[in-house]
MMTF fields as JSON, N, C-alpha, C and O atoms, coordinates in Angstrom:
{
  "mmtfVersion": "1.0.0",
  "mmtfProducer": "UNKNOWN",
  "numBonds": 219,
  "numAtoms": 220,
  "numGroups": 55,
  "numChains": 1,
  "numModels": 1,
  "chainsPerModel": [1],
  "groupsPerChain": [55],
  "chainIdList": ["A"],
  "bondAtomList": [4, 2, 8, 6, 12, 10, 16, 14, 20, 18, 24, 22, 28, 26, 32, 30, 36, 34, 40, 38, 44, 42, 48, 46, 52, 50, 56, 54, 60, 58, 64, 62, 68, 66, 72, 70, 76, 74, 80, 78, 84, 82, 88, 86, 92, 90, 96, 94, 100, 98, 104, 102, 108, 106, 112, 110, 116, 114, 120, 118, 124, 122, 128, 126, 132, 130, 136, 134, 140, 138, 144, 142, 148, 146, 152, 150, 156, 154, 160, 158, 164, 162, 168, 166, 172, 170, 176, 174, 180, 178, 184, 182, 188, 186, 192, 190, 196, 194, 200, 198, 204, 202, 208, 206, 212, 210, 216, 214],
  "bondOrderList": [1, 1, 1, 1, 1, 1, 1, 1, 1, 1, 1, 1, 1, 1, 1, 1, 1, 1, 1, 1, 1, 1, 1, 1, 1, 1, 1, 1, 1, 1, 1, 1, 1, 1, 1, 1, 1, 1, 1, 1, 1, 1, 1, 1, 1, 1, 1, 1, 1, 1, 1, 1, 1, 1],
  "groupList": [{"groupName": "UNK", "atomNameList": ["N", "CA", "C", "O"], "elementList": ["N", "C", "C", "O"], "formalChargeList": [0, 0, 0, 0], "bondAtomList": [1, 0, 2, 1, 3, 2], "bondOrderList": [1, 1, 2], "singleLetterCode": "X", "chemCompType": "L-PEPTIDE LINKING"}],
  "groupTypeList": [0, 0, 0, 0, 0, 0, 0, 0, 0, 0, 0, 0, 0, 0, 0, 0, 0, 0, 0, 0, 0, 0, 0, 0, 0, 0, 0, 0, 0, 0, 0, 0, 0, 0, 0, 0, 0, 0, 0, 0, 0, 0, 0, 0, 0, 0, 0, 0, 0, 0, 0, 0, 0, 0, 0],
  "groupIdList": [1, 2, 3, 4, 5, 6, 7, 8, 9, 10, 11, 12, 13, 14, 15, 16, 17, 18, 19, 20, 21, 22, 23, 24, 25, 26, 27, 28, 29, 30, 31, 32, 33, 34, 35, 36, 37, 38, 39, 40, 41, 42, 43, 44, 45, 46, 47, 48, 49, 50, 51, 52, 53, 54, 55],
  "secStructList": [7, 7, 7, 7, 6, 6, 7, 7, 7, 3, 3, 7, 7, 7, 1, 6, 6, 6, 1, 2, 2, 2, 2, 2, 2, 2, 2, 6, 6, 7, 7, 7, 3, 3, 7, 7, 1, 1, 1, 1, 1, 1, 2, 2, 2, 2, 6, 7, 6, 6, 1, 7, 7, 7, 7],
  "xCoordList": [-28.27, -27.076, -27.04, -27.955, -25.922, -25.741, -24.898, -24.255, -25.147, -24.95, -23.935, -23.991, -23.012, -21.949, -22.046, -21.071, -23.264, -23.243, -23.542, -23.303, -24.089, -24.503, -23.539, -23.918, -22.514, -21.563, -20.918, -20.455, -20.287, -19.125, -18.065, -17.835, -17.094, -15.787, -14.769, -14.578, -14.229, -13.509, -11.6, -10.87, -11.331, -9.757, -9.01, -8.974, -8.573, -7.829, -6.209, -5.254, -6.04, -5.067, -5.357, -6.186, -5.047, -4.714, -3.616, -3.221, -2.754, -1.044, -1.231, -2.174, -0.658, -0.451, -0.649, -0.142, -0.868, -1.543, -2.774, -3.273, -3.316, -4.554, -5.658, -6.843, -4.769, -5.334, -5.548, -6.643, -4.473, -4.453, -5.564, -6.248, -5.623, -6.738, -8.437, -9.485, -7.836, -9.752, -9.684, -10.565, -8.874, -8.853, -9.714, -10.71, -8.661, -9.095, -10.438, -11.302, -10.735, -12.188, -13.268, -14.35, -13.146, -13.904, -14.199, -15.172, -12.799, -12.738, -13.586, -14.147, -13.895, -14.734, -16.497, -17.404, -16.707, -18.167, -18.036, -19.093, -17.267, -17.284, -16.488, -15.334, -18.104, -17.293, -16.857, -17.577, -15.494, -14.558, -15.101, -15.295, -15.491, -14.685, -13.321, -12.989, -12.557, -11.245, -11.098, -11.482, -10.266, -9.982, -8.959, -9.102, -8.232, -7.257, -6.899, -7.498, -5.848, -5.967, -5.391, -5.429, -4.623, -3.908, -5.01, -6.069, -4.387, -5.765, -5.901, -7.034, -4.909, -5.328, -4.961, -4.203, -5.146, -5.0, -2.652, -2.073, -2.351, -0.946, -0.206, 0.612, -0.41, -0.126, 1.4, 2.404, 1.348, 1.984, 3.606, 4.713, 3.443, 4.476, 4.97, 6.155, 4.218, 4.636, 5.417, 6.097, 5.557, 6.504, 7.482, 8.296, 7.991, 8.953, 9.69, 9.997, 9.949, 10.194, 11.839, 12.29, 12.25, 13.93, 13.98, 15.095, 12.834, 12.801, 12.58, 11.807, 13.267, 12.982, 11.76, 11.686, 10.963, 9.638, 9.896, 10.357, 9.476, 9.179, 10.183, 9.876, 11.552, 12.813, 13.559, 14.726],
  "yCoordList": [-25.572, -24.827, -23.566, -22.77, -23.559, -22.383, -21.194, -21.435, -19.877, -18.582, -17.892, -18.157, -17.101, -16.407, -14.767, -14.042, -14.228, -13.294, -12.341, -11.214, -12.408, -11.748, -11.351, -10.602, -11.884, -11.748, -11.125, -10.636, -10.553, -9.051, -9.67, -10.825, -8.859, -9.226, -8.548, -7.341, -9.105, -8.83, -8.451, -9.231, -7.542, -7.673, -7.266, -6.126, -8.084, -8.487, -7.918, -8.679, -6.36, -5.956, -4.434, -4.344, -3.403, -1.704, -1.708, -0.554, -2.36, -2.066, -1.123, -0.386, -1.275, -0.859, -2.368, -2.272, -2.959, -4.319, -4.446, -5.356, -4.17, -4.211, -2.854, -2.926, -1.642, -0.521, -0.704, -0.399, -1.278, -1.174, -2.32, -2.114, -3.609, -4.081, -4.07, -4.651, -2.824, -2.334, -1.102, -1.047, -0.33, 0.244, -0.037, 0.428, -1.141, -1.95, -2.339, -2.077, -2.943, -3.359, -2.356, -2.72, -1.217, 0.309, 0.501, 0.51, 0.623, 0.46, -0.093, 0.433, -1.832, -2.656, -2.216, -3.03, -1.087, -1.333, -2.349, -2.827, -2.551, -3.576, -2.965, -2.582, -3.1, -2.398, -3.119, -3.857, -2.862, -3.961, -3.889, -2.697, -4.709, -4.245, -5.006, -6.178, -3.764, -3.6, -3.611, -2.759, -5.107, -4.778, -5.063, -6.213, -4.587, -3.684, -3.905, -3.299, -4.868, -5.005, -4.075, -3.931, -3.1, -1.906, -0.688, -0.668, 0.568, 1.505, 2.11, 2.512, 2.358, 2.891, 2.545, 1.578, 2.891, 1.885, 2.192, 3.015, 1.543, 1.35, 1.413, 2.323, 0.612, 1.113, 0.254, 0.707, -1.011, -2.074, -0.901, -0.841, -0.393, 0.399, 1.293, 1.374, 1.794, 2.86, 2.899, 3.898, 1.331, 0.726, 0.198, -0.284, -0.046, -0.206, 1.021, 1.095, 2.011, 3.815, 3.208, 3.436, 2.602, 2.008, 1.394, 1.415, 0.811, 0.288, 1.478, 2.423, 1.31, 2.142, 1.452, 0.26, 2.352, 1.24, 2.32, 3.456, 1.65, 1.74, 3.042, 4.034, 2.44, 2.829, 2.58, 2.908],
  "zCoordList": [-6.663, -6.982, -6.122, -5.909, -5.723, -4.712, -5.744, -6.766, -5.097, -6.005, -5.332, -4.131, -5.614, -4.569, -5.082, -4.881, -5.749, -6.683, -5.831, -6.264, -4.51, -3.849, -2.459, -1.559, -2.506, -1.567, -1.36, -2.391, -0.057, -0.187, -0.609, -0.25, -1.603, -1.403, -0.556, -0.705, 0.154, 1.157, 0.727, 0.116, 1.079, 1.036, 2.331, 2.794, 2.712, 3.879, 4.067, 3.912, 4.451, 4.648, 4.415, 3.51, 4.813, 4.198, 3.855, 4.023, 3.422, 3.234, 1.607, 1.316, 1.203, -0.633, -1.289, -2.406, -1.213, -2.078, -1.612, -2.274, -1.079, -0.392, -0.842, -1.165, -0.723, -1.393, -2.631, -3.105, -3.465, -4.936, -5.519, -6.521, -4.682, -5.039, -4.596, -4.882, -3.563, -3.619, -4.701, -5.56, -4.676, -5.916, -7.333, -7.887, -7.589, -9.164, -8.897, -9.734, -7.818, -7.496, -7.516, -7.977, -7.111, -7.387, -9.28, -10.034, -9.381, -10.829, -11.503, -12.464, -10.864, -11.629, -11.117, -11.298, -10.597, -10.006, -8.604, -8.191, -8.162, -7.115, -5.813, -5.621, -4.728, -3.605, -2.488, -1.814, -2.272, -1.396, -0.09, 0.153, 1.011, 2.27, 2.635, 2.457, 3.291, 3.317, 4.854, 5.655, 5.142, 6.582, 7.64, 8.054, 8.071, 8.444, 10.399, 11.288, 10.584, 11.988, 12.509, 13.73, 11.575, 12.445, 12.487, 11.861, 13.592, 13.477, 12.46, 12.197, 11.627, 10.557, 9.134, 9.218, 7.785, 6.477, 6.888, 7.596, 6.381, 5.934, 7.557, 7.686, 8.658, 10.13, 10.148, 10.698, 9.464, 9.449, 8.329, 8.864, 7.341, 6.48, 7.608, 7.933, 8.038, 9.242, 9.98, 10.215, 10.777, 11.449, 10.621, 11.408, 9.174, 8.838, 8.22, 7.03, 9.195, 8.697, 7.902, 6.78, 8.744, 8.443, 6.941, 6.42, 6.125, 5.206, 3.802, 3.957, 2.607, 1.719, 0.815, 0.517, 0.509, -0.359, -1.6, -1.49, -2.791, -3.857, -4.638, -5.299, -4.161, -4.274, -5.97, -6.185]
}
């Protein structure tokens, strides 16, 4: 039997869904890596300046 208890969990994005679920994951004792093809967390929101979020 193989074990996965020991494994990183990974979350795949910096956007605001991505923050919020390393967040909750902190929350739980559980530390995410979080990763992010733009240079910095939310690069991808940045470029939609034209868009209204959480309006």
């Amino acid at each position: 039997m193989t074990t996965t208890a020991n494994l990183p969990v990974v979350v795949i994005g910096a956007g605001p869904a991505g923050l919020a679920a390393a967040a909750h994951l902190v929350e739980r004792g559980i530390e995410p890596l979080v990763l992010e093809a733009g240079s910095s967390a939310a690069t991808a929101v940045r470029a939609w300046s034209h868009v209204r979020l959480f309006s």
